[in-house]
N, C-alpha and C positions, 0 to 999 in steps of 0.2 A: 741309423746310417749304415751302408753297406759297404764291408771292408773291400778294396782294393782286389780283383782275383786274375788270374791269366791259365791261359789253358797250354800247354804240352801236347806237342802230338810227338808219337814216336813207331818206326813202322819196325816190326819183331818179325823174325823168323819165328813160326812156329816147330814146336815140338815135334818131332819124327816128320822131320819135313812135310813138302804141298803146299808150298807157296808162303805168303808174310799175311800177321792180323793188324790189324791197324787199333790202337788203344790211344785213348783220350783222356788227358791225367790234369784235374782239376784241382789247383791250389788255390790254399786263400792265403795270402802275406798276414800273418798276426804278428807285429811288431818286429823280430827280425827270425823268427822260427816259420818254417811252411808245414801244415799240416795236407796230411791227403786223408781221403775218406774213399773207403773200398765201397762201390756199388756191387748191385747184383748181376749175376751171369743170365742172359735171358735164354729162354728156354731152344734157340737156333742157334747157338753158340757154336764156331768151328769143334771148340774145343773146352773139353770142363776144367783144361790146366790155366785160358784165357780168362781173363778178365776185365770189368768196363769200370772203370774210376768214374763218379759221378761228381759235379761240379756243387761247391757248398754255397751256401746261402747264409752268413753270418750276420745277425740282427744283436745290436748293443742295447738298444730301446728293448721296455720291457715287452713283448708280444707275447702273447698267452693263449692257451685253449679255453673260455672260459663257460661255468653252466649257465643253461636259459632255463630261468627259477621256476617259468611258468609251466613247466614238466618236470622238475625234481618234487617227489611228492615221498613221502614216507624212507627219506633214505635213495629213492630210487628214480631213474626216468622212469616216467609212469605213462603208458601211451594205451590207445587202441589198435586191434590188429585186423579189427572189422575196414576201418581206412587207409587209404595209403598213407606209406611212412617213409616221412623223410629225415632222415638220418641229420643233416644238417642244420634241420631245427632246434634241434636237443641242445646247439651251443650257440655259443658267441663268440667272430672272432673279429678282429683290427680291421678297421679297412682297408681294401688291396689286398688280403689275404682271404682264402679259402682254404677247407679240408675236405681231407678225403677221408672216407669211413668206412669202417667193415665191422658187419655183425658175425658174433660168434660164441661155441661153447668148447669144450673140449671136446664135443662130439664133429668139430668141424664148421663153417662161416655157412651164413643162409641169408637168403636174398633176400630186399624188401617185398619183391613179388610173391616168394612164395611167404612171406609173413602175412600179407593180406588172401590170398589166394587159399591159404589151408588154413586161415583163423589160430594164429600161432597164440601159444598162451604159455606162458612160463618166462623166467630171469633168464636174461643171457647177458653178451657183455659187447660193449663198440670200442674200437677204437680208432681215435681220431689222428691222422699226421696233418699239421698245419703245413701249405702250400704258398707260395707268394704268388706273384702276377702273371711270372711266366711259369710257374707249375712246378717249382722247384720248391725241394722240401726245406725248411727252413730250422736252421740250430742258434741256438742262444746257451752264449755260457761251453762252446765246443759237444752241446747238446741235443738231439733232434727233439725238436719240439711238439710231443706226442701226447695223448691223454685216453686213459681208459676209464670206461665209465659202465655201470650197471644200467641196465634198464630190464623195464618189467611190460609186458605187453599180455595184455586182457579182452577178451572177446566179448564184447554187453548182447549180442543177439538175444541168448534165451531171455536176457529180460525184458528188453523191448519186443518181441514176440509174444512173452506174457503182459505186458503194458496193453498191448493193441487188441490182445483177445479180450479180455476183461473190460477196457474202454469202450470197446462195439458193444459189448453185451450192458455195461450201466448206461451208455448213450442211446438206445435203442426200444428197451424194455422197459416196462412200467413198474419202475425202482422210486420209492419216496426219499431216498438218498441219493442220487445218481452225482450231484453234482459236490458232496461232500466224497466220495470215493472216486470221482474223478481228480479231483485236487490232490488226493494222496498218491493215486498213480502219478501224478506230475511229480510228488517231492521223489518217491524212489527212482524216476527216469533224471531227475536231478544228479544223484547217488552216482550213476551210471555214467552222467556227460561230465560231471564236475567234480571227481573223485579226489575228498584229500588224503585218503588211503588206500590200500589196495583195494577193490571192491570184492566181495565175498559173492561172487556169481551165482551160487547155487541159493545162496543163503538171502539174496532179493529175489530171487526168482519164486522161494516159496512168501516172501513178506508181500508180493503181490496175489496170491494164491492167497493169504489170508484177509487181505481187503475186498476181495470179493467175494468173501464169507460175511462182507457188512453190510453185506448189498437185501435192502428188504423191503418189502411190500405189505401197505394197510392191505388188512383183509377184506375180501367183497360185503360182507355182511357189514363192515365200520364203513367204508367206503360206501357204498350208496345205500341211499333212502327213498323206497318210493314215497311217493304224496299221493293224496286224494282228496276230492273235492266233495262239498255235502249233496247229498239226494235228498230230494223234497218231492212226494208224489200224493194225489191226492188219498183223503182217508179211506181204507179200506181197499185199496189198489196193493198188491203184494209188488214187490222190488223183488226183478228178477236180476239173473247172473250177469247179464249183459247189461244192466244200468250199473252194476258196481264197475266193470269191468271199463265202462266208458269215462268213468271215473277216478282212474287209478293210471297215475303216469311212472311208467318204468323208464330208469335212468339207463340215457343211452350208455351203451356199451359194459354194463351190468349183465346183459346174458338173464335177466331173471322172468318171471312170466308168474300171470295172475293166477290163484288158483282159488276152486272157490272150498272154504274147508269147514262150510257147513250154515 
């Protein structure tokens, strides 16, 4: 339930004269005490001695920032940076409420664009201000209602890069395992889409590099057999090269040829 509030207008003379600013002074009645809350100066300001009183938003019920489990993963928000990211998935909030989020490190706040656009990879951190219906920040408790949270964002290219090489080459090539090495490529691109921990990028990249070290082939010599048919000629007729040779079937795509070796 939302307390009671009324707005104040009052016109000032500015400092070292040039005319009056006009300020807008937003109370809320909390039983018989008025509180104000200083907003920010926005960056047109007449003046950096002016300032803009922003209107409160006081919520009794419990409203919360709260986490969406299906990306807290090791401690952290766990995401890709291969996809776009949206920041407001990360939580859960009331209905009729939304927030607003910003990524950041101490080095300074960085966009969702460029986190997909340059394959951003490393902890940084969000923080969320819950918002009501009309965009107004909302306090609970004479509180603003804020949440920070870590997150970890991870690049899977090289290893679905090495998934795709190695899958063309067991799917293509005459491998007597293609289809047990294919399966295992499936379990590490698993690793990759469905991470319950941080994923070790380098360290799947080579576990697929060693599954197609299991990639093997019967050898020609196990692998075909020619046959041959018996020769029957009459007594005293000699058996030349070319009735053996009519006789001897070579397996297609063996590469192999008759020879006669005496």
């Amino acid at each position: 339930m939302f307390k009671d509030r009324k707005l104040k207008f009052a016109i000032r003379k500015k400092k070292g004269g040039g005319g009056a600013a006009s300020f807008i002074i937003g109370a809320v009645l909390l039983g018989s005490s008025m509180v104000f809350v200083p907003g920010f100066v926005s960056a047109n300001s007449p003046s950096s001695s002016d300032s803009v009183v922003r209107t409160v938003r006081s919520v009794s019920e419990d409203i919360d920032i709260s986490l969406n489990m299906d990306y807290y993963k090791s401690g952290v928000i766990l995401t890709r940076s291969d996809q776009t990211v949206i920041p407001e998935n990360y939580v859960i909030v009331p209905e009729g409420y939304h927030v607003d989020s910003m990524i950041y490190t101490n080095a300074g706040v960085i966009t969702p664009d460029t986190i997909k656009n340059e394959k951003v990879t490393g902890q940084y951190k969000i923080r969320y201000t819950l918002k009501d219906s009309l965009n107004n920040d909302v306090y609970k408790d004479g509180q603003l209602v804020i949440r920070n949270l870590v997150i970890y964002f991870y690049d899977p290219t090289p290893v679905f890069d090495e998934i795709e090489r190695v899958n063309e080459k067991a799917t293509n090539g005459d491998y007597d395992n293609k289809e047990e090495v294919i399966e295992k490529l499936n379990t590490i691109k698993d690793k990759v889409e469905n991470p319950s921990t941080i994923p070790n990028i380098p360290g799947l990249v080579n576990e697929v590099k060693d599954v197609e070290g299991t990639l093997t082939k019967t050898p020609d010599a196990d692998k075909y057999e020619p046959t041959g048919e018996k020769i029957t000629v009459p007594e005293g007729t000699p058996i030349t090269e070319d009735d053996v040779k009519g006789k001897v079937t070579i397996p297609e795509g063996s590469g192999g040829t008759i020879t006669n070796v005496g």
